[in-house]
N, C-alpha and C positions, 0 to 999 in steps of 0.2 A: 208866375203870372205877370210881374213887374213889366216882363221883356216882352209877353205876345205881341203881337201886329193884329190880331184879329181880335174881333170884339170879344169884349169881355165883359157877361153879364154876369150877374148872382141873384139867388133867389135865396132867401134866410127862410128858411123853415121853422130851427127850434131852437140852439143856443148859439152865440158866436162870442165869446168873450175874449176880453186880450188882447196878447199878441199873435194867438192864432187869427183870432177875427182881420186884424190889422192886413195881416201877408195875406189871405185869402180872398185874394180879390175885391177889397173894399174900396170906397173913392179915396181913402188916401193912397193906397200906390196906382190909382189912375184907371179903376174898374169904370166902364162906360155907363152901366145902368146898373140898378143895386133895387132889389122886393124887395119885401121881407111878408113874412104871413101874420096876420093879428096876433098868432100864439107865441110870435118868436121873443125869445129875452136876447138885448143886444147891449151889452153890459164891460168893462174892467174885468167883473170877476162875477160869479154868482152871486145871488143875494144871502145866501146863506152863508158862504166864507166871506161879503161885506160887510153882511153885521156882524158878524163875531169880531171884525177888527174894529170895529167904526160904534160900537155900543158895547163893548167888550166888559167896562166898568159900569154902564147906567142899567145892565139888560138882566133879567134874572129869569126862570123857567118857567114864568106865571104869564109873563110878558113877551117872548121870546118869539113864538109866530106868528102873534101882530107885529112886530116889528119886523121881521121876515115879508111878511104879504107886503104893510104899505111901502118897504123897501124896492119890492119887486114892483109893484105898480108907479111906484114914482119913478123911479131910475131906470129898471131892466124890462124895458118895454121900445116895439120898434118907433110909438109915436114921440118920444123923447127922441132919438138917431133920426128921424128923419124932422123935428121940429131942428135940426141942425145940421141938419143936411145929407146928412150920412148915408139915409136911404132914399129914394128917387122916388117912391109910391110904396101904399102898404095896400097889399093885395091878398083877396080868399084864394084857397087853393084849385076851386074851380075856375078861375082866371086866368090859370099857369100858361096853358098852350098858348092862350089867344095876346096876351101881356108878353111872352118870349118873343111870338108871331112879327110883335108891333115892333119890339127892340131890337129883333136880326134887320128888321126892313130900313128900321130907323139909322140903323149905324152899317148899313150894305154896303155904302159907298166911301167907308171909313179909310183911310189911309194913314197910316203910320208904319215910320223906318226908322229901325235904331241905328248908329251910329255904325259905320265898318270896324271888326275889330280883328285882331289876331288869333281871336278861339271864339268861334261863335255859343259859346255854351256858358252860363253861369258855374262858377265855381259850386259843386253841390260836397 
């Protein structure tokens, strides 16, 4: 994704954690427009493998899915990524076409060239 020339948009639907999330076209390797849908979790890790590290000694199994839920709503939510920039807009899924529509137009006239190289192809 790093190396395209052509726009690069994302739309997050449900989970992107990590360092998947990271390489998959995110704005940190230079994605041009970034959704996400209200349901997506955009998170490190799940919330459920965060609390088990992160309340690992305070958490016990009485307590255990409150702390799961207010974990995910505080953290693994796209309005926290995008309160940081991460996502561009958080959009419903009936928006999709018309929200994609606006960022092919938006970025039509986009121009970008990598550098000449001796193999044009990423080491895979």
């Amino acid at each position: 994704f790093s190396e395209a020339t052509v726009p690069k948009i994302t739309i997050i639907t449900r989970k992107a954690y990590g360092g998947a999330y990271d390489v998959m076209s995110s704005k940190h390797i230079g994605a041009d427009v970034n959704y996400a849908y209200p349901t997506a979790e955009i998170a490190v890790m799940g919330a459920e493998g965060a609390v088990n590290i992160i309340f690992k000694n305070t958490m016990n199994e009485s307590n255990r899915e409150e702390i799961v839920e207010n974990y995910r709503k505080t953290f693994a939510n796209p309005y926290k990524a995008a309160e940081l920039g991460y996502i561009d807009e958080i959009i419903y899924p009936k928006q999709t076409r018309f929200k994609l529509i606006q960022a092919l137009e938006m970025t039509q006239n986009k121009t970008q060239s990598n550098p000449p190289k001796k193999h044009g192809n990423i080491p895979l």
